[in-house]
N, C-alpha and C positions, 0 to 999 in steps of 0.2 A: 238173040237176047233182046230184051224189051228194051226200051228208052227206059224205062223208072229202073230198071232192073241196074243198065249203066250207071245212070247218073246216081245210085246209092253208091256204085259201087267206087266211082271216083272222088266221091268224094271222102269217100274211106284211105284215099292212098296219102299215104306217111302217118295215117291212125296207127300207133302202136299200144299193144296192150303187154302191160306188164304181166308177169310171173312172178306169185308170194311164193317162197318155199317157208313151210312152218312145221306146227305139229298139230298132227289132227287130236281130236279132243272130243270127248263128249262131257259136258258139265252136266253133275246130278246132284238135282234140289230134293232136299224133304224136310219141310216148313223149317226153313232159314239153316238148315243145314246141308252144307259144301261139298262133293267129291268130284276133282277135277281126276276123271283115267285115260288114261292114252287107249290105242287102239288094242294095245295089247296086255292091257287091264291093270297096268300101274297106275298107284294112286299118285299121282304128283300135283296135288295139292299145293304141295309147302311151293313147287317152281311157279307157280300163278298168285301170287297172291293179290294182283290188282286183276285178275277175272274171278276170282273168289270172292271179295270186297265188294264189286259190281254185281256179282248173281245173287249176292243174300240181301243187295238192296231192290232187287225186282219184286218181291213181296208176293208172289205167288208159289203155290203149295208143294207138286210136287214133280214137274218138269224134267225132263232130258233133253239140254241142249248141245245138240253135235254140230263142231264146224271143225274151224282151222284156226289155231292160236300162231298169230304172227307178230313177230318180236321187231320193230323198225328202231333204226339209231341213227343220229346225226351224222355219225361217221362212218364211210363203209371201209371195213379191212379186207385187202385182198392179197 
């Protein structure tokens, strides 16, 4: 193993990378109008309505934005 190879790799130890679990999503724009669908073509819409609010202020035309809708709360329940 290289020396630059090591020395990334120690300095990576006790790096931790978290895991989001969310909902995958693709948001579809056509000129300022909203459809939030899951992967398996529901429209849930009404459940995002602060990434619906945010994609109709992007002001572009007509877009498919696919990611991962992740929900964070002050509180965690387990």
């Amino acid at each position: 193993m290289r020396s630059s190879s090591r020395a990334r790799r120690s300095a990576l130890i006790g790096f931790t990378r978290s895991k989001w679990d969310g909902y995958r999503i693709a948001v579809h724009l056509n000129n300022g109008n909203v459809r939030i669908l899951t992967r398996g073509g529901h429209d849930w819409t009404h459940r995002f309505p602060a990434i619906e609010a945010d994609a109709k202020r992007l002001g572009v035309g007509s877009p498919i934005l696919d990611g991962e809708a992740v929900v964070l709360a002050a509180v965690c329940v387990v």
